[in-house]
C-alpha positions in Angstrom: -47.0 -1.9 -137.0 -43.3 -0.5 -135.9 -44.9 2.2 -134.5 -47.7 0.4 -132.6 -45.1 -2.0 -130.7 -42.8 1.3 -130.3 -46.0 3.1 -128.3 -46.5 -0.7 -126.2 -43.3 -0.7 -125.0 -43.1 2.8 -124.3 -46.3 2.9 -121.6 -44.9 0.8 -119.0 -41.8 3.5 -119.2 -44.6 5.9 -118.5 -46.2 4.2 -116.0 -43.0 3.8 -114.2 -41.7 7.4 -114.4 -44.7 8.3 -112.9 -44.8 6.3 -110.4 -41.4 7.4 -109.2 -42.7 11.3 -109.0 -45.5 10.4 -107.0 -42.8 7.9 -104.6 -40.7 10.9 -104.4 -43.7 13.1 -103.6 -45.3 10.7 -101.1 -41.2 10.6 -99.5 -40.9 14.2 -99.1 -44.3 14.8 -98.0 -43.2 11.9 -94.9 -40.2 13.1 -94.3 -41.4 16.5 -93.3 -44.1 15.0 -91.8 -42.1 12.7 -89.4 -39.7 15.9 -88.7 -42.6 17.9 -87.1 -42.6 18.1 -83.5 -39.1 17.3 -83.5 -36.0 19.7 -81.5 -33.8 20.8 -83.7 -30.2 20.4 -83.4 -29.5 23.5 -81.8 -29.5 24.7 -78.0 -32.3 26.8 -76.6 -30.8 30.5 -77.2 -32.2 34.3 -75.5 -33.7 36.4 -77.9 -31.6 39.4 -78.5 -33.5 42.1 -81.0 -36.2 41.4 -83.4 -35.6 42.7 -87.6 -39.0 42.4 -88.0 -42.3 40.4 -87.3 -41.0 36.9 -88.2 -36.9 37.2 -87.9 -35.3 37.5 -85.0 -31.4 37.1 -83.8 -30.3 35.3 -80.6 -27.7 36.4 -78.5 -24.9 34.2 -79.9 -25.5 36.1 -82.7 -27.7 32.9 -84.6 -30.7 34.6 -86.9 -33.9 32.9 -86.8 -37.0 32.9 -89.2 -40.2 32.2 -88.0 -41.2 29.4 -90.6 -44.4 29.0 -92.0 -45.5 32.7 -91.6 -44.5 36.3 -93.1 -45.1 39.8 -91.7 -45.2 43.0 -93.7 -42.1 44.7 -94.3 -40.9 47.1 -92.7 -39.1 50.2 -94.9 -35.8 49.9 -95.4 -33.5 52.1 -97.8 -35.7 54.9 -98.0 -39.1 53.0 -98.7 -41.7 53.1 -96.4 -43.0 50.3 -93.9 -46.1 48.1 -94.7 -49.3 48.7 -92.6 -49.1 46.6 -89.9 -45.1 46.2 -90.1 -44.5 48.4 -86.9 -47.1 46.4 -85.1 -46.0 43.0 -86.1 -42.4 43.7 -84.8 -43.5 45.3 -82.0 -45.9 42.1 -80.9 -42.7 39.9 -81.7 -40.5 41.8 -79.5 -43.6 42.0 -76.7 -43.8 38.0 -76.9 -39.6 37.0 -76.6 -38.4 39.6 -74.4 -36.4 38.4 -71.6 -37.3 35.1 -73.0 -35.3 31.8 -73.6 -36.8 29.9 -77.0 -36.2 26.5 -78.0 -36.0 25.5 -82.1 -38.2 23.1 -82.9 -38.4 21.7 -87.0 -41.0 22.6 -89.0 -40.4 20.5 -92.0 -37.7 19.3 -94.2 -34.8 22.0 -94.1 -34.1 24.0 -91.0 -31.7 26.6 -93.0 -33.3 28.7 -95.7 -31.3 30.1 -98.5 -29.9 32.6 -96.9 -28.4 30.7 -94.2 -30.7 31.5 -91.6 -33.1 28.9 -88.9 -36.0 28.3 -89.9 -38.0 26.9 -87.1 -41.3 26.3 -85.2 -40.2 28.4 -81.8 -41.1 27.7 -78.5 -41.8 29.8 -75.6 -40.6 28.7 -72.1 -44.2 27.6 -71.6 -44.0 25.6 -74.6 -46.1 27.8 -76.9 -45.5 28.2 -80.2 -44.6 32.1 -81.0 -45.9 30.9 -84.8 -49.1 30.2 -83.3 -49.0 33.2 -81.4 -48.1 35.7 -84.6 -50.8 34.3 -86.7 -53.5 34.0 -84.1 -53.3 37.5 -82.8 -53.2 39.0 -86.8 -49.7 40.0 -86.4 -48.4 37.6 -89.3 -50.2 36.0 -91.8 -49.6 32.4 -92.9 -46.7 31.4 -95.8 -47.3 28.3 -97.0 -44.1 26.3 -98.4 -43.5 22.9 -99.8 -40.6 22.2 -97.2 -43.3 22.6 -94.5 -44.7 19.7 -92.6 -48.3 19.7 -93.5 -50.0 19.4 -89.9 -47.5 22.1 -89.1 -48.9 24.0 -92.0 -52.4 23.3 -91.5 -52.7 24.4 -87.8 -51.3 27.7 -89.1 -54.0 27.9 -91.5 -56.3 27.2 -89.1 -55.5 30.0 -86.9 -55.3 32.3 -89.5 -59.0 31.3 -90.2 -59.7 31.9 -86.9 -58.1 35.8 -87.0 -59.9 36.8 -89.8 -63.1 35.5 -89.1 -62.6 37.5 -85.4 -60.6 40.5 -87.4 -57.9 40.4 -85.3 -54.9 42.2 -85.8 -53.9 43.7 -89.5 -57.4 42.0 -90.6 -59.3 44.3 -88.9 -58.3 47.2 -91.7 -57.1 45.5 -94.1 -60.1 43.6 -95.2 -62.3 46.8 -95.1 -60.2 48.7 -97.9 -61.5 48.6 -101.5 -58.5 45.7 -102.6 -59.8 43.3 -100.7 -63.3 43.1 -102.6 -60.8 42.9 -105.9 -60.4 39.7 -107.4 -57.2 37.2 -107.1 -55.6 34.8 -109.0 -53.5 31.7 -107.4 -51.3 29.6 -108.9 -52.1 26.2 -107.4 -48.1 24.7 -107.8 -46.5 27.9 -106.0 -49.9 29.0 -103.2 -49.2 32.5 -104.2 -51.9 34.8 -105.5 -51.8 37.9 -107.3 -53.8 40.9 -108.2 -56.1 39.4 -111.3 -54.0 42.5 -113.3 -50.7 41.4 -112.1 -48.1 40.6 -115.8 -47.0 37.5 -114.1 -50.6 36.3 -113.0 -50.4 35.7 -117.1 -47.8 33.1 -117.2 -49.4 30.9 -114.4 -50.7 27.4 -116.2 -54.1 27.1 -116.7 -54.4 23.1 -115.1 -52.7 25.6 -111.9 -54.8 28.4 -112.0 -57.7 29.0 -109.7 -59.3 32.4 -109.0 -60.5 34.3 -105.8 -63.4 36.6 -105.8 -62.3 38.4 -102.8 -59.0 38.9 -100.6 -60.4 37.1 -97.9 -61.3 33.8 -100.2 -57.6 33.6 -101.5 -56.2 34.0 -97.6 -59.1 31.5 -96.2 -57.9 29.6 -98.8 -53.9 29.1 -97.4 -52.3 31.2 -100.1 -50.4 34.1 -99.5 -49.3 37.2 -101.7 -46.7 36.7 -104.6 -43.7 39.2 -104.3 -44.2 40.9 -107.0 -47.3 43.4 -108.2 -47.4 43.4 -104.3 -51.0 45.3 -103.0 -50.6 45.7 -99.1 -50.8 49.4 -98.3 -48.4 51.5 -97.2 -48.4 52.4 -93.2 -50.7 55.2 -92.1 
């Protein structure tokens, strides 16, 4: 009987802790949304030299990261570039040079870990160089949890739109052999791996969810994990 009252009083606990995580969900997930749109607190700012496809630093010296997208890396220490890395920067530098950009927020934070902007960046004529990165096939689209979601889904969008038309880095990269291999995402993080990937392993199985080509997983607004990276070298 003790324990029978003990599990009664206990489910209203329940009921309430969860409520809370979905409160604090539904918060976060208005918060970023009401921040879309919105000018950061910075001035506008020339662009000075691009790193790469999606960083760039501003003549008073402020670094800023393209949010919501990612470029192949170019090689640094000895390692060589990612296809497509050389193109991506140079399309970034094509886009800002000479020009003055405006910060705009994309979400919740506008500083990433590393201390740099993190913004939705606007072109004198008030377009967004995100847009422009992902539509021409010079980026792909990151998806993050900071990220305002309309912000996150027009990206998507265009990124639907760039494969379908094989803009860009789609236009190889979706012919080679790995990208009729299969994927596995992990629903929590939208990242996907190689289905042979180690980690790939420790995703849960309520947040696994498997692609049967590289298109599906990118169609589907995941991106590539870190780690047991496939992208090809540069030719």
């Amino acid at each position: 009987m003790r324990t029978d009252v003990k599990s009664r009083a206990a489910k209203p606990w329940r009921s309430l802790c969860a409520a809370a995580a979905l409160l604090g969900l539904l918060l976060c997930a208005y918060s970023a949304l009401r921040a879309e749109e919105q000018p950061m607190a910075q001035p506008d700012g020339m662009v000075a030299h691009c790193f790469d496809g999606d960083t760039f630093k501003l003549r008073d010296r402020r670094v800023v990261r393209l949010a919501g997208i990612d470029s192949p890396e170019l090689g640094r220490g000895g390692t060589i570039p990612q296809y497509y890395a050389r193109e991506a920067k140079a399309e970034l530098e094509r886009l800002t040079r000479g020009q003055q950009v405006s910060l705009y927020s994309a979400g919740v934070s506008d500083r990433d870990r590393h201390g740099r902007l993190v913004a939705d960046v606007r072109l004198a004529d008030g377009q967004s160089l995100n847009d422009l990165m992902v539509a021409s096939g010079a980026a792909f689209f990151y998806p993050h949890r900071d990220l305002g979601p309309e912000f996150q889904e027009r990206l998507r969008e265009l990124q639907a739109e760039a494969i379908h038309e094989r803009r860009g880095l789609w236009a190889h990269l979706l012919e080679l052999p790995l990208a009729q291999e299969t994927y596995v995402g992990n629903r929590g993080s939208l990242r996907f791996f190689p289905v042979n990937c180690p980690e790939a392993r420790h995703i849960k199985p309520r947040n696994r969810v498997h692609f049967g080509t590289l298109m599906d997983a990118f169609l589907a607004g995941y991106a590539p994990a870190r780690v047991c990276l496939f992208w090809p070298d540069a030719k």
